[in-house]
N, C-alpha and C positions, 0 to 999 in steps of 0.2 A: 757795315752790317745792316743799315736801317736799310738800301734799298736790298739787299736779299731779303728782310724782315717782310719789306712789301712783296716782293713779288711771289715768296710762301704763303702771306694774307689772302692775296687775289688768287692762289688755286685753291687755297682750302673756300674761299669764298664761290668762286667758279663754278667750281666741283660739287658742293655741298647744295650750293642754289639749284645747281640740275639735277641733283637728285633730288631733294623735294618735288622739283616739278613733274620729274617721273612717277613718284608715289601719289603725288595728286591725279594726273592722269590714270593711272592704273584704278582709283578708288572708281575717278569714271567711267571705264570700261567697265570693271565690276557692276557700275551700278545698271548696266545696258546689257548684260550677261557675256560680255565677251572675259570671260577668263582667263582664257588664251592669254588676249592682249594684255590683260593685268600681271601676268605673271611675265612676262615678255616684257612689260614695263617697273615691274620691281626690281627683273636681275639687270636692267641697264641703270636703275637709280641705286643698287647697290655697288654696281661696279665706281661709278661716282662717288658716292660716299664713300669707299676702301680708297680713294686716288686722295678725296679733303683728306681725310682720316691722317694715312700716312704722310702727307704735308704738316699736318701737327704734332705730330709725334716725332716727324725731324727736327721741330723746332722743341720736342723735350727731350729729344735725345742732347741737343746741342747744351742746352741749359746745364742737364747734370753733367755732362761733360768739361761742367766748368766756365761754359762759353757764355757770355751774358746775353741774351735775345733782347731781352728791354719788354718793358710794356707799352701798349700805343691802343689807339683810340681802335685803328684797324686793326690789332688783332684782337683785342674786346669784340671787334664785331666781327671777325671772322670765326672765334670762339661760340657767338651766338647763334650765328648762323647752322655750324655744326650740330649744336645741341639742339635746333629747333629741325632740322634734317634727320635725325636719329628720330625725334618724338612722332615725325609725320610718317617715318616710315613704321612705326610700333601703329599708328592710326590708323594707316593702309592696309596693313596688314591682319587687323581687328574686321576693318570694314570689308573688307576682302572676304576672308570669310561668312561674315555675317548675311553677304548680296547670296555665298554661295547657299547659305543654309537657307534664305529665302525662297532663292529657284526653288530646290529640292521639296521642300514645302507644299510650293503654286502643283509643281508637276507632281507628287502625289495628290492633291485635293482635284485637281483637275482628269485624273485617272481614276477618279471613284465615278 
């Protein structure tokens, strides 16, 4: 069981680390007005995050199923990692908006 334990750690780890990284990129387009790309960059860090997600949920489907998973140092961190992937994309998605309420802002003040 411990190396399937690993090899479900390193996609929820995988998966979860790429999307962060998408949600961070996306806040930077946001912040350069490309919207577009921000949102082009959330549904590829979402689609990542649903890939961790459901690597973890195998491993609690397996649990209640009776099946023992174990605990371990990696999936502590591949748990973190998830939870800090969720948080960046609630951040992304804050800042996202916020770039856009800015524009909209600039280009009314600048049409007066």
């Amino acid at each position: 069981m411990l190396e399937g334990l690993e090899t479900i750690c390193f996609k929820i780890i995988s998966n979860v680390g790429g999307a962060r990284s998408s949600y961070i990129e996306a806040i930077q387009k946001a912040k350069h007005g490309d919207f577009d790309g921000a949102g082009e960059c959330m549904k590829a860090g979402q689609e990542m995050f649903l890939t961790g997600h459901e690597a973890h949920f195998e491993l609690i489907q397996k649990e209640a199923q009776g099946e023992m998973v174990g605990g371990s140092l990696i999936l502590i961190h591949a748990e973190d990692q998830l939870m800090s992937a969720e948080a960046f994309k609630i951040i992304a998605e804050e800042m996202i908006a916020s770039y856009e309420r800015i524009v909209k802002l600039e280009e009314k003040l600048s049409s007066k």
